[in-house]
C-alpha positions as a printed NumPy array, in Angstrom:
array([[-151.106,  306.591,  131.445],
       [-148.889,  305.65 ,  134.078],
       [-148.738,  301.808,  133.587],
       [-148.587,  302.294,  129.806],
       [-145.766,  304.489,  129.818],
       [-143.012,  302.132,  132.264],
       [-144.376,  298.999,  129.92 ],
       [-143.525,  301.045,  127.05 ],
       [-140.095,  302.53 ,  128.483],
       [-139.394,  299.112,  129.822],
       [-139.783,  297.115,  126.734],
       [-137.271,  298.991,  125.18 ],
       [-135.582,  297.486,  127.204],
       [-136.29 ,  293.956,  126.989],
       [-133.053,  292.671,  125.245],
       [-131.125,  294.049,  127.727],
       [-128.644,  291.781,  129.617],
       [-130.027,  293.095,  133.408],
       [-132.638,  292.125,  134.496],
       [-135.98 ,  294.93 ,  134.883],
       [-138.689,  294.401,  137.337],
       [-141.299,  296.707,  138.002],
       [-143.527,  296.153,  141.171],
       [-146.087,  298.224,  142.88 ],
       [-145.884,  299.962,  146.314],
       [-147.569,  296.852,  147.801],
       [-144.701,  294.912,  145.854],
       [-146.693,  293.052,  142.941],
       [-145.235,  292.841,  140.029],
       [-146.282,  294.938,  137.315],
       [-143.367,  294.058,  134.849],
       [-140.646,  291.274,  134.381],
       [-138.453,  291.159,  131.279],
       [-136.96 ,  288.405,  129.256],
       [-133.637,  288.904,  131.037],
       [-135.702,  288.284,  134.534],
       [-137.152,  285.623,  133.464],
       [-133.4  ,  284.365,  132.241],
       [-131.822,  285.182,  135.849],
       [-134.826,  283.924,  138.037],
       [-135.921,  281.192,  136.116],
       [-139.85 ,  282.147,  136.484],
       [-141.712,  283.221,  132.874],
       [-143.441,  286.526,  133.13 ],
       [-146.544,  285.267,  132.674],
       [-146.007,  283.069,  136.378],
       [-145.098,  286.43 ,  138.341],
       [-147.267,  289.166,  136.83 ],
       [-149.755,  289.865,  139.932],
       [-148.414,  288.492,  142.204],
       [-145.719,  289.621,  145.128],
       [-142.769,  287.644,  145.041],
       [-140.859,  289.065,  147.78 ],
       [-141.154,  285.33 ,  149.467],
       [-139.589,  283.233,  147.12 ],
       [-137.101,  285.924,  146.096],
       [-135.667,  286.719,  149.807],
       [-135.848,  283.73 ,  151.926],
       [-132.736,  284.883,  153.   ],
       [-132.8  ,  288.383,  153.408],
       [-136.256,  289.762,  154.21 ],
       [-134.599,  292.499,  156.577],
       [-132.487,  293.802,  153.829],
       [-135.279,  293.898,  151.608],
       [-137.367,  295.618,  153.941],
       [-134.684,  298.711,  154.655],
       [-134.258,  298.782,  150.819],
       [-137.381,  298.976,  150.059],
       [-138.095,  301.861,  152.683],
       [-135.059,  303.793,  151.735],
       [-136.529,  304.152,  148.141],
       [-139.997,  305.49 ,  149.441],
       [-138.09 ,  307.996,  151.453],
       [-135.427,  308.952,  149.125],
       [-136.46 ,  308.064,  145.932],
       [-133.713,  305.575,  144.865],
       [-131.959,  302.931,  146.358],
       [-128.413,  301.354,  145.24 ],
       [-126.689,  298.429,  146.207],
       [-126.122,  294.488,  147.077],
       [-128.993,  292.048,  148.228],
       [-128.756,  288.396,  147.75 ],
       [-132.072,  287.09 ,  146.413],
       [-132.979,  283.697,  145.214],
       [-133.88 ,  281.993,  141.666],
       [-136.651,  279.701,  141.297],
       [-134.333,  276.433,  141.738],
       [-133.565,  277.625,  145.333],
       [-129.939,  278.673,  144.6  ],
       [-128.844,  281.818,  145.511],
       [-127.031,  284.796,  144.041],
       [-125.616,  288.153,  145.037],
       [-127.428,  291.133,  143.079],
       [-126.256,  294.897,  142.44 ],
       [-129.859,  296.137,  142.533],
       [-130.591,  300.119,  141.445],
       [-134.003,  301.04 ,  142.247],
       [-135.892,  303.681,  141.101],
       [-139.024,  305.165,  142.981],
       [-141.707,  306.421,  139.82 ],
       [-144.333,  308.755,  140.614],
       [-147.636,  308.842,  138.981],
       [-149.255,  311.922,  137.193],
       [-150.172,  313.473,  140.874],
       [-146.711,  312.915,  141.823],
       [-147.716,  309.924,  144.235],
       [-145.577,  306.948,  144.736],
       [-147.337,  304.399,  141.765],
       [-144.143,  301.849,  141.851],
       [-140.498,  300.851,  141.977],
       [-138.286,  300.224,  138.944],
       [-135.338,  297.956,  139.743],
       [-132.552,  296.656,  137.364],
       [-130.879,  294.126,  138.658],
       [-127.395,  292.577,  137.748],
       [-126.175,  289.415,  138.575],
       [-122.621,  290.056,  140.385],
       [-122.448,  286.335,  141.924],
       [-119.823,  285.065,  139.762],
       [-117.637,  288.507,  140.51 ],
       [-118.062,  288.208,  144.232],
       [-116.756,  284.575,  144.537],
       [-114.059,  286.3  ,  142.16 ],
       [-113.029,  288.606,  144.706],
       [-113.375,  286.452,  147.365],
       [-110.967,  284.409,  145.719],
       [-108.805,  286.817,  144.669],
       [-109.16 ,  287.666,  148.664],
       [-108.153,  284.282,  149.569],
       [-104.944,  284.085,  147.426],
       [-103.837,  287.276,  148.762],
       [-104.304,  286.362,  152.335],
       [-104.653,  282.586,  153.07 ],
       [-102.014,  279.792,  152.537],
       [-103.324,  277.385,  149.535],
       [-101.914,  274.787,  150.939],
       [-103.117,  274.902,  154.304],
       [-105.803,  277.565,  153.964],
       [-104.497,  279.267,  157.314],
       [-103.71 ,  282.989,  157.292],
       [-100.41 ,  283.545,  155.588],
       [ -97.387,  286.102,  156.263],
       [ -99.619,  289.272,  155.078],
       [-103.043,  288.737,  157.195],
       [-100.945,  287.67 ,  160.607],
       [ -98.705,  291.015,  160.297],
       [-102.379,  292.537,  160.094],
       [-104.232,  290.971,  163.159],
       [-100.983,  291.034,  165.328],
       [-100.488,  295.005,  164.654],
       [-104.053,  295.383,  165.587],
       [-103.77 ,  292.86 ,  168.741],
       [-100.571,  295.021,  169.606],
       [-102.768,  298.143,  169.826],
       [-105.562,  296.313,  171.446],
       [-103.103,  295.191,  174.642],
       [-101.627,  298.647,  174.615],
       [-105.318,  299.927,  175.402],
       [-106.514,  297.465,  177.562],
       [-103.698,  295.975,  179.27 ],
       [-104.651,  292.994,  178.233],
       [-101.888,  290.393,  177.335],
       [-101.1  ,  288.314,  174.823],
       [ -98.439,  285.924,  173.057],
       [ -96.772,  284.927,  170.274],
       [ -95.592,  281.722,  169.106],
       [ -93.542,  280.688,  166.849],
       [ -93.474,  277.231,  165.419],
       [ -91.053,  275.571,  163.237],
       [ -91.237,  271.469,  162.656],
       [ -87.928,  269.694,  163.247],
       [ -85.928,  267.722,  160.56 ],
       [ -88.843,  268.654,  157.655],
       [ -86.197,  269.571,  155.189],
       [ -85.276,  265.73 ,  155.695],
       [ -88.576,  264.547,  155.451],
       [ -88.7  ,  266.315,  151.993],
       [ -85.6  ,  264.685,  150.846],
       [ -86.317,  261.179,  151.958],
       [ -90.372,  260.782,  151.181],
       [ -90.861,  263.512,  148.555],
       [ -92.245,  267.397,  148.574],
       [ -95.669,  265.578,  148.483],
       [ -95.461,  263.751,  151.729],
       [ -93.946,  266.682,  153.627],
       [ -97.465,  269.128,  152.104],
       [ -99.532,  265.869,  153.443],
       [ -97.532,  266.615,  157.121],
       [ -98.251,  270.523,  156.634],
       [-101.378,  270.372,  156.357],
       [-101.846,  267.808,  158.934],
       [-100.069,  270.062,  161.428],
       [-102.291,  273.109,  160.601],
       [-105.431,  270.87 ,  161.437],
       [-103.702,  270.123,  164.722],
       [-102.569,  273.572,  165.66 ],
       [-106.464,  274.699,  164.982],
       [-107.268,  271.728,  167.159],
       [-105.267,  273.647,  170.271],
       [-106.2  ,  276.886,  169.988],
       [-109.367,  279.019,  171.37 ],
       [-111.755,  280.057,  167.717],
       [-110.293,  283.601,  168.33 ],
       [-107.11 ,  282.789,  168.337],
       [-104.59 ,  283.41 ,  164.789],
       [-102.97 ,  280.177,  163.687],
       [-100.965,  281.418,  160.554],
       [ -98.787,  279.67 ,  157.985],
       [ -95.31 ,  282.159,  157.638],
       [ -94.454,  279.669,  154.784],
       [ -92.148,  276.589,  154.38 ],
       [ -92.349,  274.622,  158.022],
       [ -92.678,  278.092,  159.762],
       [ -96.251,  278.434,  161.634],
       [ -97.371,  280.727,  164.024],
       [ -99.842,  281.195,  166.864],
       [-101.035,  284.41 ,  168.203],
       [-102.689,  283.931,  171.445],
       [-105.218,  287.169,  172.608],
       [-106.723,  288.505,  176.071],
       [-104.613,  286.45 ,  178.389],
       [-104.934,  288.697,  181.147],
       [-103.414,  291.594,  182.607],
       [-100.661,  290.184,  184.493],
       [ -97.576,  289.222,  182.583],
       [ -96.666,  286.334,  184.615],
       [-100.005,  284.634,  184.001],
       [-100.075,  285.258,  180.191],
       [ -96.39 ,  283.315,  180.042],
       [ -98.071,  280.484,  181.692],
       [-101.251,  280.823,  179.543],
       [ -98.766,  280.799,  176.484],
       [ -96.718,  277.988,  177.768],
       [-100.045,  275.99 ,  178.395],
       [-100.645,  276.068,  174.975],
       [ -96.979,  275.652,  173.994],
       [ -97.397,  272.457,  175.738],
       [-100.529,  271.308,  174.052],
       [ -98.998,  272.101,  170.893],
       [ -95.737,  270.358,  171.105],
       [ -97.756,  267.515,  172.317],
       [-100.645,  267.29 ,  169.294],
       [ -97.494,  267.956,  166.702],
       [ -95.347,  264.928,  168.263],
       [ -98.111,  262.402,  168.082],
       [ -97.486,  259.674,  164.758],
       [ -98.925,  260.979,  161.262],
       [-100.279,  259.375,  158.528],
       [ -99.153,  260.38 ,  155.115],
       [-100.598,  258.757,  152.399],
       [ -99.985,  254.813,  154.285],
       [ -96.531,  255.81 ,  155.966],
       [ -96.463,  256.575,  159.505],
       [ -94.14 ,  259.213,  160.224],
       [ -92.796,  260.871,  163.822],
       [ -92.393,  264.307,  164.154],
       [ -91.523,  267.454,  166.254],
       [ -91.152,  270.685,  166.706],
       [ -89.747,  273.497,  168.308],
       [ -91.37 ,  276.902,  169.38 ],
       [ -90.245,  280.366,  170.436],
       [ -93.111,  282.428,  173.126],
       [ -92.873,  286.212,  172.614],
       [ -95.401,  287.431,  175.171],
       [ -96.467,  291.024,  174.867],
       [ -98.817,  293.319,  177.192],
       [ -98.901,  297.124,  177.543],
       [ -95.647,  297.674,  175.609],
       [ -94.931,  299.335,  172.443],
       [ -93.787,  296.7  ,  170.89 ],
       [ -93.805,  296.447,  166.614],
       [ -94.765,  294.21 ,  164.642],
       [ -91.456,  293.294,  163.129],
       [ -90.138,  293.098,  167.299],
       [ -92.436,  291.086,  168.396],
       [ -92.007,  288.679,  165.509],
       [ -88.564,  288.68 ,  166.117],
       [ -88.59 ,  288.139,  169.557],
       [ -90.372,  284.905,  168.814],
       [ -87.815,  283.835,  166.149],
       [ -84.928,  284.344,  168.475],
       [ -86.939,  282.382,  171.297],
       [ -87.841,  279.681,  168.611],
       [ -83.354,  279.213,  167.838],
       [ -83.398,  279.157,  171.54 ],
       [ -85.428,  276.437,  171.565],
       [ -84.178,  274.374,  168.884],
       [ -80.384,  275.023,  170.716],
       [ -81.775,  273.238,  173.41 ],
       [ -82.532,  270.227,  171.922],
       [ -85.621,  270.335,  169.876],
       [ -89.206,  269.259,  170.486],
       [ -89.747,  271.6  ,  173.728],
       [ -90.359,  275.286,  174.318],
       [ -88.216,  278.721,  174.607],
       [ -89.248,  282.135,  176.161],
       [ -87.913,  285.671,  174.796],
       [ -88.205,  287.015,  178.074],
       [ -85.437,  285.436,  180.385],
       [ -87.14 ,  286.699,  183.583],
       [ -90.551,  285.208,  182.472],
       [ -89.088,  282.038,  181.092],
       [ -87.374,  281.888,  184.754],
       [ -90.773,  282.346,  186.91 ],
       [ -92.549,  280.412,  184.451],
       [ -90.13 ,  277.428,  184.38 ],
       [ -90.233,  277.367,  188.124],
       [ -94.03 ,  277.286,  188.232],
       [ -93.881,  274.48 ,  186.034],
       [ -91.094,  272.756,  188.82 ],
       [ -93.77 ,  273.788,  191.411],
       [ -96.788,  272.567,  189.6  ],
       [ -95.065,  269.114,  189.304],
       [ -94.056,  269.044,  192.798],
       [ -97.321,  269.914,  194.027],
       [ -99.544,  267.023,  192.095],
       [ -96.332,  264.726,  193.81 ],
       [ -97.309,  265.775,  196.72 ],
       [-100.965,  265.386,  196.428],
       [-100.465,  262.376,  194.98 ],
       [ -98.269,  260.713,  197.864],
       [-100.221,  262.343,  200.578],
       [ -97.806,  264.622,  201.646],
       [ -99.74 ,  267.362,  203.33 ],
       [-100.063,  267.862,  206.928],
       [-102.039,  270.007,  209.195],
       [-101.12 ,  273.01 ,  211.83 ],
       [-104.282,  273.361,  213.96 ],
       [-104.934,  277.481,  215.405],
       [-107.325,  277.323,  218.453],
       [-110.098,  279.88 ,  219.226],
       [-111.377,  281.675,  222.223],
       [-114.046,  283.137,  223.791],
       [-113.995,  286.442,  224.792],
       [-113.102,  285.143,  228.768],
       [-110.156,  283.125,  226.799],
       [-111.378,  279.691,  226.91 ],
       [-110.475,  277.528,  224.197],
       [-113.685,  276.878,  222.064],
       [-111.911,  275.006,  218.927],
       [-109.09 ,  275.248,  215.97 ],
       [-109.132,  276.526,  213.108],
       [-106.983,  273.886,  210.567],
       [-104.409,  274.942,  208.073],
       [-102.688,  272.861,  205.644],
       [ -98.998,  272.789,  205.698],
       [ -96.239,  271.23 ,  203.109],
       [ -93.069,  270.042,  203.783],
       [ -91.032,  269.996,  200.595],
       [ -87.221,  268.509,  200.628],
       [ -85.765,  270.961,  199.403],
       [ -87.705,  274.167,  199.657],
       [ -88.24 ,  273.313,  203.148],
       [ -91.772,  274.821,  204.2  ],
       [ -93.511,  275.736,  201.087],
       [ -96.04 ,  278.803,  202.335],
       [ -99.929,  278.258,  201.573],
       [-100.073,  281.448,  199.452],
       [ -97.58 ,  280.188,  196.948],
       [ -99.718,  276.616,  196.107],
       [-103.121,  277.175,  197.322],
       [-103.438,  279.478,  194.328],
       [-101.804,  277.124,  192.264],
       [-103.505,  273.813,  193.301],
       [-107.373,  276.108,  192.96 ],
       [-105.912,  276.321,  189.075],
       [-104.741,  273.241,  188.757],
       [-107.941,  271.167,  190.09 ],
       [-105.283,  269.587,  192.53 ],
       [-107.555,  271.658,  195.362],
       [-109.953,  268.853,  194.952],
       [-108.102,  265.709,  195.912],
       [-106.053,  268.252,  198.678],
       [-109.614,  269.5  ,  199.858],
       [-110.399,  265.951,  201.108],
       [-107.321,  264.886,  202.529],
       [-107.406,  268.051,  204.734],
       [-110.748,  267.191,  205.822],
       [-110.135,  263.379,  206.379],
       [-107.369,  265.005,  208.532],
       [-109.311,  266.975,  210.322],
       [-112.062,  264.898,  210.791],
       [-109.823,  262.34 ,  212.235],
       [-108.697,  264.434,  214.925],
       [-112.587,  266.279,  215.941],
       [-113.411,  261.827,  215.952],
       [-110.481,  261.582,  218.51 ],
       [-111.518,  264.896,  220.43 ],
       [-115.06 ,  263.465,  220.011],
       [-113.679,  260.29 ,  222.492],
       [-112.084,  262.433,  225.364],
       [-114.537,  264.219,  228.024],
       [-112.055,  267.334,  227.92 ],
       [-112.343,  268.134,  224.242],
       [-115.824,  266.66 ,  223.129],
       [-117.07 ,  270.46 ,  222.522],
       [-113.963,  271.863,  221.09 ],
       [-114.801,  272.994,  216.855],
       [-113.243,  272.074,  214.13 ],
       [-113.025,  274.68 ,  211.251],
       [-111.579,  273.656,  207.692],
       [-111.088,  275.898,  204.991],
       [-113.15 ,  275.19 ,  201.883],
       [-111.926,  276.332,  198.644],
       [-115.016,  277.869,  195.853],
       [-113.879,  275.14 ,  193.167],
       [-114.252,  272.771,  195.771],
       [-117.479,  273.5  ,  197.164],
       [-119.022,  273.587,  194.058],
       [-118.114,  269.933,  192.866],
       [-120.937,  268.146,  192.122],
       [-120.001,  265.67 ,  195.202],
       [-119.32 ,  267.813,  197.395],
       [-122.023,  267.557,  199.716],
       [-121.363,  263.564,  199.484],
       [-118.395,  263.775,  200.68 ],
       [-118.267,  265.647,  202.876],
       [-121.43 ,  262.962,  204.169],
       [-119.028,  260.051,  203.976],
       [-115.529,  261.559,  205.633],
       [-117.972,  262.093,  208.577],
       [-119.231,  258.479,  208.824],
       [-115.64 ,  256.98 ,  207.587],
       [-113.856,  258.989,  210.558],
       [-116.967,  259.012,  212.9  ],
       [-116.389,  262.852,  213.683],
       [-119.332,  264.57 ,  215.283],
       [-120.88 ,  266.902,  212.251],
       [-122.029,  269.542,  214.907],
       [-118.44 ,  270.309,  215.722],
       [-117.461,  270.621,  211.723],
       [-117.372,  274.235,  211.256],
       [-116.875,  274.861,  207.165],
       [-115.226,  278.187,  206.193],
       [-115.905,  279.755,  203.058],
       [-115.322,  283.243,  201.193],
       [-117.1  ,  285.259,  199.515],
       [-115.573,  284.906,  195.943],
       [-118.168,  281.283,  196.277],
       [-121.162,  283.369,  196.258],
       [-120.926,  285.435,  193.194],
       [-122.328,  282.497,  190.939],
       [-125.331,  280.101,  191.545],
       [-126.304,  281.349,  195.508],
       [-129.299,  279.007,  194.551],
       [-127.041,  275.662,  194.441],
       [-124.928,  277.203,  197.333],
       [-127.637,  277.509,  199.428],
       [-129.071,  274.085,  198.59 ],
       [-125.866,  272.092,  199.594],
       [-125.18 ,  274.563,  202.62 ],
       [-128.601,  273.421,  204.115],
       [-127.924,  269.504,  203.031],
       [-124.747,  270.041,  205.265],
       [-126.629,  272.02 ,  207.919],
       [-129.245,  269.254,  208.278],
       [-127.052,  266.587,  209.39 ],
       [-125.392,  269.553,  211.818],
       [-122.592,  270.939,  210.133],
       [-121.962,  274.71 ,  210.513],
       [-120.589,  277.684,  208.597],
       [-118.61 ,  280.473,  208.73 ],
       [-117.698,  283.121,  205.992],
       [-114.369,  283.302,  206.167],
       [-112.606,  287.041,  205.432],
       [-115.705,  288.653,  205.446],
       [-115.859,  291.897,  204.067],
       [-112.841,  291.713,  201.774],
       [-115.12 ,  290.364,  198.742],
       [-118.826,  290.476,  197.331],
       [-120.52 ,  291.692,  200.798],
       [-124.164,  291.968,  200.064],
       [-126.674,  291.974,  202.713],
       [-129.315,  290.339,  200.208],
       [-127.394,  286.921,  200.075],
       [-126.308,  287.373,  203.815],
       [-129.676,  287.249,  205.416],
       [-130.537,  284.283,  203.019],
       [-127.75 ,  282.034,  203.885],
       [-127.579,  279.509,  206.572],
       [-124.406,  280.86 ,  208.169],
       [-123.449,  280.127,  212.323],
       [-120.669,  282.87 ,  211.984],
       [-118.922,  285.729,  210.606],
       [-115.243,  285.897,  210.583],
       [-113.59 ,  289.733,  210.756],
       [-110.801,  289.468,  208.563],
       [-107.097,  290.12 ,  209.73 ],
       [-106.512,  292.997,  207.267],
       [-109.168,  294.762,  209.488],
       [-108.146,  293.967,  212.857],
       [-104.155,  294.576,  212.124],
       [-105.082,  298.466,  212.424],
       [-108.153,  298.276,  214.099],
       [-106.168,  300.704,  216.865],
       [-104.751,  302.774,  214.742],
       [-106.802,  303.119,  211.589],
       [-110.061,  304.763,  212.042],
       [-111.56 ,  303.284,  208.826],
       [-110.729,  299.535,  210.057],
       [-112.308,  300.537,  213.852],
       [-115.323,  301.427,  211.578],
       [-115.773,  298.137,  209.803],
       [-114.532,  296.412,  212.022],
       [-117.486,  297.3  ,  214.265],
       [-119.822,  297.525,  211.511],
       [-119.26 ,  293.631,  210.767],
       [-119.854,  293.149,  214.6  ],
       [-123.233,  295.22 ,  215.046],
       [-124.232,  293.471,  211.635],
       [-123.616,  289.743,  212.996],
       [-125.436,  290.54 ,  216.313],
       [-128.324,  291.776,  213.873],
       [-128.507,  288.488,  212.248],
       [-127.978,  286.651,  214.966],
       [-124.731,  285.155,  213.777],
       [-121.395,  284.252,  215.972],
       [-118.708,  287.08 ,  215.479],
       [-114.939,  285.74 ,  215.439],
       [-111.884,  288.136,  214.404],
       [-108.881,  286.468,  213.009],
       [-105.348,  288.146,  213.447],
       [-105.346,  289.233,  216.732],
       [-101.686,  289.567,  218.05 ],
       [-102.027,  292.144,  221.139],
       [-104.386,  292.922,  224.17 ],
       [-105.86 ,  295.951,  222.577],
       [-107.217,  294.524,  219.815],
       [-108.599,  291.881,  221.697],
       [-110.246,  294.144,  224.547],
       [-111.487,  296.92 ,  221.291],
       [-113.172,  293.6  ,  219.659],
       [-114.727,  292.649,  222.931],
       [-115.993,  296.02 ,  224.151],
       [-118.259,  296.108,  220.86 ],
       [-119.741,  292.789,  221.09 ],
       [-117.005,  290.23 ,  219.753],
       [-117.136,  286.859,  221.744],
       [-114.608,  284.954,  219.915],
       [-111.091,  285.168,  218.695],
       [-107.895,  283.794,  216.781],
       [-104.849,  284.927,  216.093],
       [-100.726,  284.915,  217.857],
       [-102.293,  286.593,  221.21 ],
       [-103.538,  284.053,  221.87 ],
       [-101.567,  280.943,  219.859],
       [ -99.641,  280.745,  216.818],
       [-100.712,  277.453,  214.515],
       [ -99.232,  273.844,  216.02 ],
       [ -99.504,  270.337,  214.752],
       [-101.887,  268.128,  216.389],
       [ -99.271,  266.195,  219.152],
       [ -97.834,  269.939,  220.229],
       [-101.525,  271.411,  220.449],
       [-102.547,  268.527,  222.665],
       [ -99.236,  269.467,  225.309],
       [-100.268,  272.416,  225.169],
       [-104.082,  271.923,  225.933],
       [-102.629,  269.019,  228.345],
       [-100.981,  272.421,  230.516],
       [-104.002,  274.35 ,  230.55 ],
       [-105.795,  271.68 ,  231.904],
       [-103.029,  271.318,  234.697],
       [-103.074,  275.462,  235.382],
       [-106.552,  275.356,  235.363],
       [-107.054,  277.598,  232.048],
       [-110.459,  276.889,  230.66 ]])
């Protein structure tokens, strides 16, 4: 019958170089021929019986599976599984599998012949690896780059994402070559290639052209241009710094260098063979300007970039030397009393003369530098609410300081904050801390938890530019806040735009509900104020009613009040 027949068919067979199994529905095998026992390494006489499906795919029970239920369902089954011999090594198989049907036509087994195809696939994966990877350094050569970078160039075109290439070459190698030997300069290639892998994100294409050429293709930098140069020249940096640092070769200590062309590219239709050149020019550029430092294709680009970098090192200067100073804004009640400030942070640069907020806030929040300028703003302020704190005339006035998200969330935050208090003696329950929105789309649990650390010792809070960011009335109504600050872009048109009239009292009727303190910012005329006050708003800031002083002008001024009798 049906067993009789495949053990007859089958041991015709048995010479042949592939190896025939024959296993049951329930996978025991029924047959195993010398050639299986030659490839698997188990006699026939140890497998017969039994299902071996667990020592033969350790690795691959899921492929085994689907195989197995693709020859139920369609009778036959062809192609690659990796199984394992009875040493634990493993090899790739080209499996055909046959479903055979008893005498009522019922599934009785499977047939499989099985040919080992390791030795072919480590062939071709060779073969893969001369036709695409450097020997020497085993980085992507000319042929695999020109492949990922057309692909990346029709990735940013869909997107919009940005992106970069640079283009390395080492300085004076032909010398090195000439001097130590060809052997000393591979030794430096392949040192550089570990290093250039050392600077780059895992998705990132570092690529050997050939000779001392390398290049790095830098992906999803962002959609603006400006901040994909600076993202390229980051790296350019890091690179130029890893590839100057001493090398080993074999016992001699050698120095080194380079010089490196930035071709950034985002949106544009760029080819392959443009972008590539682009990078080559800006490589020459660099290497005309003395060697070892970086060059941009794009003149405008290299232009903003370069004086970000000018900006970047005149801002850690400043933070560094304690150059920042602080304009204070006051705030009134709706009757026009003076209820606090507001403090802003001003720099004074030599020669760019006032340096506006906008341009290095941004810039110091990337940086890190926000941190160390965070607490010198507060010591500043505190300072001044201590002084206030000593005078009968301005013991209630507020003090509101801006704080930034990155600097919130510091781990000692909440510390120091603690200990500018006690070093400057400033009353905590006229601190008012500002912050926006953007802080509250990660971790509300840790915000929360330092926002009622801070509120416990009497420090209060205001959400600065509300409405202009993650609004959400679930995280509003869980927050300790005091107040809720209408943001200027709102109360500009408030008279004129219906829309802004809308949200502007929306933000009002919604702080009353909570029982928050309402405050618009930006409020330059008398109809805006008296709009704001009609629906509920008790407190205000903006040119109406002062534009921003430093501390000895603000006190003449609050010294006239007094003397007219202004609250």
């Amino acid at each position: 019958m049906a067993d009789a027949q495949i053990h007859h068919q089958a041991s015709l067979l048995d010479k042949a170089q592939d190896a025939i199994v024959v296993r049951s529905i329930d996978h025991r095998i029924l047959f195993w021929n010398k050639s299986a026992e030659r490839l698997y390494g188990w006699k026939a006489i140890e497998v017969l019986g039994r299902s071996m499906v667990e020592h033969l795919y350790t690795t691959g029970p899921q492929a085994f599976a689907v195989a197995s239920q693709c020859v139920l369902e369609q009778g036959e089954w062809h192609g690659e599984i990796a199984q394992n011999r009875k040493d634990g090594s493993q090899m790739v198989i080209e499996a055909r599998w046959t479903l055979v049907r008893d005498a009522q036509d019922q599934p009785h087994s499977i047939m499989a012949i099985n040919t080992d195809i390791t030795q072919r696939k480590a062939t071709e994966r060779e073969v893969k690896k001369l036709a695409f990877y450097d020997p020497l350094t085993e980085l992507p050569n000319r042929q695999l780059l020109l492949d990922r970078l057309g692909h990346a160039l029709a990735t940013s075109a869909r997107s919009g994402q940005g992106g970069a290439l640079l283009f390395i070459d080492l300085d004076n190698f032909k010398t090195l070559n000439d001097t130590l030997g060809h052997a000393k300069g591979d030794l430096l290639l392949q040192q550089v290639a570990l290093r250039l892998a050392a600077c780059v994100r895992a998705a990132d294409t570092v690529a050997r052209l050939g000779g001392d050429e390398f290049v790095v293709m830098l992906e999803d930098l962002g959609p603006d241009p400006r901040a994909a140069g600076v993202k390229a020249k980051h790296t350019g940096e890091k690179i130029l710094a890893a590839l100057s640092a001493p090398y080993d070769l074999a016992g001699h200590e050698y120095q080194s260098s380079s010089s490196i062309g930035i071709a950034p590219f985002c949106r544009q239709p760029d080819t392959v063979g443009e972008v590539l050149k682009q990078a080559d020019i800006a490589m020459y550029q660099a290497k005309g300007a003395g060697r070892n430092t970086l060059g941009f294709f794009d003149p405008q680009l290299q232009a903003e970039v370069s004086a970000r970098a000018v900006l970047e090192a005149d801002l850690r200067q400043a933070v560094a030397q304690n150059e920042f100073f602080l304009h204070y804004q006051s705030q009134h009640s709706a009757q026009g009393g003076m209820t606090g400030v507001e403090a802003l942070v001003r720099w004074w640069h030599p020669q760019r003369g006032m340096v506006s907020p906008a341009a290095f806030i941004p810039l110091a929040e990337e940086t890190g530098l926000i941190l160390e300028l965070g607490r010198q703003v507060l010591l500043q302020a505190c300072t001044l609410l201590a002084d206030w704190g000593q005078q009968a005339g301005t013991q209630q006035l507020t003090m509101a300081v801006n704080v930034s998200s990155r600097q919130f969330k510091h781990a000692d935050f909440v510390q120091q904050v603690m200990d500018t208090l006690a070093q400057t003696g400033a009353n905590p329950r006229q601190l008012k801390l500002e912050l926006t929105e953007s802080l509250l789309v990660d971790d509300i649990e840790q915000v929360i938890t330092k926002m009622e650390a801070l509120q416990a010792q009497g420090v209060g809070f205001s959400l600065d530019d509300f409405g202009t960011g993650y609004s959400s009335l679930s995280y509003l109504k869980r927050l300790p806040l005091d107040q809720l600050k209408i943001d200027q872009s709102f109360v500009r048109d408030v008279m004129t735009d219906p829309n802004d009239a809308v949200i502007a009292r929306t933000i009002i009727g919604l702080g009353q509900s909570l029982g928050l303190n309402v405050i618009a910012e930006g409020v330059e005329t008398a109809d805006q104020r008296d709009f704001l006050a009609q629906h509920g708003c008790q407190a205000f800031q903006g040119y109406f009613f002062a534009r921003p002083l430093p501390a000895e002008q603000l006190a003449q001024a609050m010294e006239v009040a007094a003397r007219l009798g202004v609250p």
